[in-house]
N, C-alpha and C positions, 0 to 999 in steps of 0.2 A: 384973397383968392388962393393965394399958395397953401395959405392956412387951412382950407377947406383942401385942397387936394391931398396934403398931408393925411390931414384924418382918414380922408374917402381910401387911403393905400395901406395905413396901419395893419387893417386884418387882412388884407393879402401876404403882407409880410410876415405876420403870425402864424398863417396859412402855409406859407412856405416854410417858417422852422419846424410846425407842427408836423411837417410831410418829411422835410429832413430828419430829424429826430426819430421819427417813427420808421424810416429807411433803416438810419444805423441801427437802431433794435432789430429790425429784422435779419439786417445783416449778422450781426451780433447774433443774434436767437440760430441761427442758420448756420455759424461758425460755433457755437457751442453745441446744437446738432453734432456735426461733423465730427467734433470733437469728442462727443458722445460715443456716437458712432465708432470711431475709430478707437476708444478704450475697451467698450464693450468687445470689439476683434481682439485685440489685445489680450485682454482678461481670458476670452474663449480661448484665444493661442495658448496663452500662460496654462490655463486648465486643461485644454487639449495637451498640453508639452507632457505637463507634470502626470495624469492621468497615462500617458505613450511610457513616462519613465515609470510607473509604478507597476504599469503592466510589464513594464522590458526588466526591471526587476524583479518582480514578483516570476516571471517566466526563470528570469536567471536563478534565482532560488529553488523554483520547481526543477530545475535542470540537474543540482547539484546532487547527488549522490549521498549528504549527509542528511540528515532532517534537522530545520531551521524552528528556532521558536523565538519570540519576546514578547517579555514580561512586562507592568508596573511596579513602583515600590511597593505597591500593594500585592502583587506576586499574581492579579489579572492579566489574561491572554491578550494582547494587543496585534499579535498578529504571527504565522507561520508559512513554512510552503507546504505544496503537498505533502512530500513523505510525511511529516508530520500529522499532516490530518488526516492519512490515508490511518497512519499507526493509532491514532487516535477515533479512529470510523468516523470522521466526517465526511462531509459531501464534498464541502468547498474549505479552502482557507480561511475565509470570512466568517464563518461560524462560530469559529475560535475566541474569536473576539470578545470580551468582557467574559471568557469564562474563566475557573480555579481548574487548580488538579484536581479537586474533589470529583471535577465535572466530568472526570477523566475517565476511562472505563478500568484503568488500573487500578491496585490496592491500593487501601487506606497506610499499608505501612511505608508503599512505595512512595504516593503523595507526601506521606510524613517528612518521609526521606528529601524529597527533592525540593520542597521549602524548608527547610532547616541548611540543605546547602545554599539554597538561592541566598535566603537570608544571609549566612556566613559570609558569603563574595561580596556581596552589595556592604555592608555592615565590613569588610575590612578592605572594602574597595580596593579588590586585587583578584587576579581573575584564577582560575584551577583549573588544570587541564588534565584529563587521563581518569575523570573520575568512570569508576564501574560500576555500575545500576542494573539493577531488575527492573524488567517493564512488562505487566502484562499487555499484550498487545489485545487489540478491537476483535482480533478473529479467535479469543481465549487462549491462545498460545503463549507460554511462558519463556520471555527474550533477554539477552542479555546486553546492554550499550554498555559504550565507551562515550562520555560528554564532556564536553567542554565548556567554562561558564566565564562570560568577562559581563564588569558594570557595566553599565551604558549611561553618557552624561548630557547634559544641557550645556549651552553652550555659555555657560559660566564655570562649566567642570564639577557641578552637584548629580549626585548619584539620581536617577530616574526611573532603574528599572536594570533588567538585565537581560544577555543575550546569550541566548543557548545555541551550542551543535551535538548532535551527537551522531554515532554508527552503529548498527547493528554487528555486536561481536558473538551472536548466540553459538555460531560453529565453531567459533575458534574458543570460545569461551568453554563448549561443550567436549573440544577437542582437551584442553584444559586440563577439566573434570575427568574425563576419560584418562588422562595421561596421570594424572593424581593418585587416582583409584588404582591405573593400573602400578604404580609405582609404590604404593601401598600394599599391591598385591606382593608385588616382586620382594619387596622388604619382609612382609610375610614370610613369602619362601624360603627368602634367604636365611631368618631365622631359624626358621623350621629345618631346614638344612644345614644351620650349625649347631641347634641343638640334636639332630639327626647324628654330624658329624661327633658331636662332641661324648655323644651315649659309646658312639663307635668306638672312639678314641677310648673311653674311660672299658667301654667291651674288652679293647684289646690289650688293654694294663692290667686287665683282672687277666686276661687267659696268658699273656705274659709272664705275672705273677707267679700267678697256679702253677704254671706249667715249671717254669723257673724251680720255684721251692718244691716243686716235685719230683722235678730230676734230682737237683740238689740233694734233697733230701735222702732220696732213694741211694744216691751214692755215696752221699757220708754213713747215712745207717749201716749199709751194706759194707764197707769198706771198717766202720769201728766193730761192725759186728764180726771180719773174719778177722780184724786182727785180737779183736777181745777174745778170741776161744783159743789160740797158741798161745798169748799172753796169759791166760789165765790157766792155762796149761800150767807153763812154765812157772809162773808166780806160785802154783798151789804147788811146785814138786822140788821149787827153793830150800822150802823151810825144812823138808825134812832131809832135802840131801843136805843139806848144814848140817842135822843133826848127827847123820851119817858120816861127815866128814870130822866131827868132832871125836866122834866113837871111836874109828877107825885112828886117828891120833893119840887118844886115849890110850886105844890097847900096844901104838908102837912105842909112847912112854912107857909104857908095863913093861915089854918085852924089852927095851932098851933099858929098864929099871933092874929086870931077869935077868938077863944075859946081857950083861956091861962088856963082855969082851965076845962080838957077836962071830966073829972070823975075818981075818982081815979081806976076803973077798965080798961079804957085804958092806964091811968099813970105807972099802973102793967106792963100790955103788952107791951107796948114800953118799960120799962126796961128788961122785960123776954129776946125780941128781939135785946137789945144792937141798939139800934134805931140810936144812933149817930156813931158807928163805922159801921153797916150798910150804914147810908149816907156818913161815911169818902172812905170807901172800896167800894164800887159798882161801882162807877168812876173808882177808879184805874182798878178792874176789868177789867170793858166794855173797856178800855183802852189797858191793857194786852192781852186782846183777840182778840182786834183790830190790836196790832202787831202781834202775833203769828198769825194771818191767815196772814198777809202781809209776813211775813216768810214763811208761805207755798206755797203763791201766789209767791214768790220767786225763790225754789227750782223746782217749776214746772214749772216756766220758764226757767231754766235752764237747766233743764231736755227734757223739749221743745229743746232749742238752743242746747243741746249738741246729741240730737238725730235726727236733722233734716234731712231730705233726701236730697240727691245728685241728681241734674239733669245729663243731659247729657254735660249741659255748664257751666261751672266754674261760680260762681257769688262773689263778692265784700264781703270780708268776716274781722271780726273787729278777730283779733288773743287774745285780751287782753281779749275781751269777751267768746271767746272759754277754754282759759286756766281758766278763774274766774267759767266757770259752769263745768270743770270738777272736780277742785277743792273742788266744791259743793257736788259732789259725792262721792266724796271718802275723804270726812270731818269725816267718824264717825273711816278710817282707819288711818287720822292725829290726833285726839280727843287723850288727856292721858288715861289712862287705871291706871289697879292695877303695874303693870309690869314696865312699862315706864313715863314719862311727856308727853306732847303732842309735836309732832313733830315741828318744828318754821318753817313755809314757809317766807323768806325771798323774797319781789318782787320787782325786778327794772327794772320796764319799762321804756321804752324809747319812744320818739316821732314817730312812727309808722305807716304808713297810710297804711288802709286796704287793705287784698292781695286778688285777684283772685284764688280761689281754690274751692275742694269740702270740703266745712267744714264740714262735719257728719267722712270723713275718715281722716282728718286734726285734728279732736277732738278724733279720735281710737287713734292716733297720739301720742298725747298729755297724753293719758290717760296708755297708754301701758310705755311709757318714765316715767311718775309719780308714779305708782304702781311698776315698778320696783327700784325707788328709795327707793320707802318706803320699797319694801321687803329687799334690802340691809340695809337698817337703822336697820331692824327688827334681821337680821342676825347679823349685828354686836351687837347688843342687849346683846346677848347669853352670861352668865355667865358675867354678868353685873348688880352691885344691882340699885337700880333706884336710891337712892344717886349719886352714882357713874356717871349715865346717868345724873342726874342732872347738876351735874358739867361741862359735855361736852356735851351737850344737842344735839339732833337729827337734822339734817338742811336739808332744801332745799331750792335752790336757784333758782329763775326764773328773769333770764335775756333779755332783748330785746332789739333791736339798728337796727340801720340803718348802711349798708358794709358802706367804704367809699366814694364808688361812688354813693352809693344811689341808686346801682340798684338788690341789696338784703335784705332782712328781716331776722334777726338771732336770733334766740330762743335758750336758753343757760338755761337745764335743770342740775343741779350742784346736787352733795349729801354729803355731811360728813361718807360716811360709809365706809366699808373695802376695796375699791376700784377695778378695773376689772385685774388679773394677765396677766402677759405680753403674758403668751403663747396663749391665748385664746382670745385676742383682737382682732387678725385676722380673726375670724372664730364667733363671737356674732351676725352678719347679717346673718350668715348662716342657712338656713331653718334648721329645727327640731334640732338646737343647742341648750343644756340649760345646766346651770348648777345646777338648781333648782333639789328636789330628785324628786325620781319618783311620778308622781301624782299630783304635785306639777310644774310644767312649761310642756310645750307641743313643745316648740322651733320655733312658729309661731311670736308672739308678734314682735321681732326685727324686723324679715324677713320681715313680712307685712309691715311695718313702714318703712322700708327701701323703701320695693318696692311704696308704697303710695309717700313718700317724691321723689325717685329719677325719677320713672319710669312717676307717673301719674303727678306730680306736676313740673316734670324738675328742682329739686333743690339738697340737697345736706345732708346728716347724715351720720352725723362722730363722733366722742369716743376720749377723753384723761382720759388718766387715771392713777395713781400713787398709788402704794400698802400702804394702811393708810392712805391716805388721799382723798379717794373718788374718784366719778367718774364722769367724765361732759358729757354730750350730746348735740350738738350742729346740729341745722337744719337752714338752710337758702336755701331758697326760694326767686325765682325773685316777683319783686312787678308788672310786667305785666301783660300779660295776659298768660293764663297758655297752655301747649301744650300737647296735648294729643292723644294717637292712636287709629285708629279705635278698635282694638280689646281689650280697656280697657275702651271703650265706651258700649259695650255689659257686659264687665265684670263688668261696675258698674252698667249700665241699668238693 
């Protein structure tokens, strides 16, 4: 009996795990619902969040002031803010997206350009800042940036792409340009203005010059010419009052030959008058007199030869002769004094054959070179007793040779005085340079000399010189014919 009840309960009980079991599934089904449910919010929050920040982003980039871009390793657009796709004529930011520079409305050399950098940064994975780019911009306008480029990594630290800024610098780039050109200009000017200056300068060396060797000139000519015609007066009325005073001696040995016992009242007078030292002395005299005018008849030819005029054609000119009459002139500033001995002109000439030049500015030359020797001698003079100068006496040296090829004349003016200092050697040819004190040099003398030797004569003055031991000057000049420009043609004219 129990046995039968048992059975008869079996599938109630079956019935009942059946319904339990099928409870917990549902429950279970219902908890994983839920659970469903509440990931799916989840996920939508997460995409909602991320989507809020991509926008709060993308706004913060639109906001910025620079124009944003990023790249792939492949150097594809992944994405920008506005300024960019404004500068690029898109619509949107998005647009950007999978595109190259090619796509860009810029030039192909500019695209060249900005993968070839991209590359570089990525490829030495290190970022460049300050670079300067041309960009044609979307509205045809030709711009100038300023960009900045860093890698960009995955979060293992491998290169993925890169990220750009850049700024619009087209005004200040153009301000630039402007300040370039205009300081190009200015450099211009300025040249033009020293070459302006420098015609000026070299203008006022030639009427300087001219002027100079003109007055000059006019006054030595003038001055050898009045004294050449007393002089030559007197020289031409020497010879024969000699002759006359011999005569006249002649006939008083006659008459003293005649009449030996002449009366004691002339015998007085002839002693009164020392009659025999009279006839010893009046010779030498008319004698003495006869050189001393030949001496003046001398320096006024030299005076002549060192002042003569310059044609417009260079002529055949003896240099040995040039140097010996200015020499003559400035004798009474080589002459001893109370102060000093006299200067020693050492000369060694060489075998030299006459050059083609203007000798009246060849002899300014000569004389500007020699007078500043002397004033260095004089200088070094200074707290020196003349004992003392005796022993080391004053020197100048006048040298002359022939280059080795024979087709130069070298004039080799040398001094013994305090010699020219190093820093100022460069700069002694320089117009209105001196070191003389004020009043005392004018800063022409070299300049001229320069310009005479290089410009008019096509040769060549140069300077050595060592501290104590003096200072040389050297001029060499072709022995041709000499070449000269028209406008130093009017300047000596």
């Amino acid at each position: 009996m129990n046995h039968l009840n048992d059975e008869n309960r079996s599938p109630e009980i079956a019935q009942d795990h059946l319904q339990s079991a099928l409870l917990n599934c549902q429950q279970e089904l219902k908890s994983l619902r839920t659970a469903h449910q509440q990931e799916l919010e989840r996920r939508q929050q997460v995409e909602n969040d991320l989507r809020h920040s991509q926008q709060l982003l993308q706004l913060v980039m639109d906001t910025l002031p620079e124009a944003i871009f990023w790249k792939d390793r492949n150097l594809a657009y992944l994405g920008c803010n506005r300024n960019f796709a404004e500068d690029a004529g898109l619509a949107s930011p998005s647009e950007i997206i999978g595109k190259n520079d090619y796509d860009m409305p810029w030039k192909k050399e500019e695209a060249d350009f900005y993968r070839k950098c991209d590359k570089r940064v990525m490829d030495a994975d290190k970022p460049e800042f300050g670079i300067v780019e041309p960009q044609l911009h979307s509205n045809g306008e030709q711009t100038w940036l300023e960009t900045n480029k860093a890698p960009l990594h995955d979060t293992e630290g491998n290169v993925i792409g890169i990220l750009g800024t850049y700024q619009d610098i087209t005004r200040r780039r153009q301000a630039e340009i402007g300040l370039q050109e205009l300081n190009q200009k200015l450099k211009r000017q300025a040249i033009e203005l020293n070459a302006a200056l420098s015609e000026l300068q070299q203008s006022q060396l030639h009427l300087v010059q001219s002027e100079k060797m003109s007055a000059l000139g006019n006054l030595v000519a003038g001055v050898a010419h009045e004294i050449n015609n007393p002089v030559g007066f007197l020289f031409g009325n020497l010879k024969p009052a000699e002759g006359y005073v011999q005569d006249l001696l002649a006939i008083i040995d006659l008459y003293q030959h005649t009449f030996p016992n002449p009366g004691q009242k002339i015998e007085e007078e002839l002693e009164n008058v020392e009659f025999d030292f009279i006839r010893d002395d009046l010779p030498k005299m008319l004698a003495s007199m006869k050189e001393g005018t030949k001496r003046i008849r001398d320096i006024t030819m030299s005076l002549r030869t060192f002042s003569r005029f310059d044609s417009t054609v260079p002529v055949k000119f003896d240099i040995h002769e040039g140097i010996e009459s200015t020499l003559l002139i400035l004798q009474h500033r080589l002459k001893a004094s109370d102060r000093r001995p006299a200067i020693q002109v050492c000369k060694q000439y060489g075998d030299i054959p006459n050059v083609e030049c203007f000798a009246g500015q060849l002899n300014q030359v000569f004389m500007n070179l020699l007078s500043n020797a002397i004033d260095a001698l004089e200088q070094s003079n200074q707290g020196r007793s003349f004992e003392n100068i005796k022993l080391s006496p004053n020197q100048i040296t006048i040298t002359t040779r022939l280059s080795d090829d024979n087709s130069q004349v070298q004039i080799s003016i040398a001094d013994n005085g305090p010699g020219i200092p190093p820093n100022i050697q460069q700069k002694i040819f320089d117009q209105y340079f001196t070191t003389k004190e004020v009043g005392k040099g004018t800063g022409l003398g070299l300049a001229i000399s320069y310009q005479i030797i290089t410009e008019t004569h096509g040769g060549t003055l140069s300077t050595t010189s060592q501290s104590d031991k003096g200072a040389e000057f050297i001029i060499s000049l072709p022995t041709g014919s000499t070449p000269i420009m028209d406008s130093q043609r009017s300047a000596i004219g």
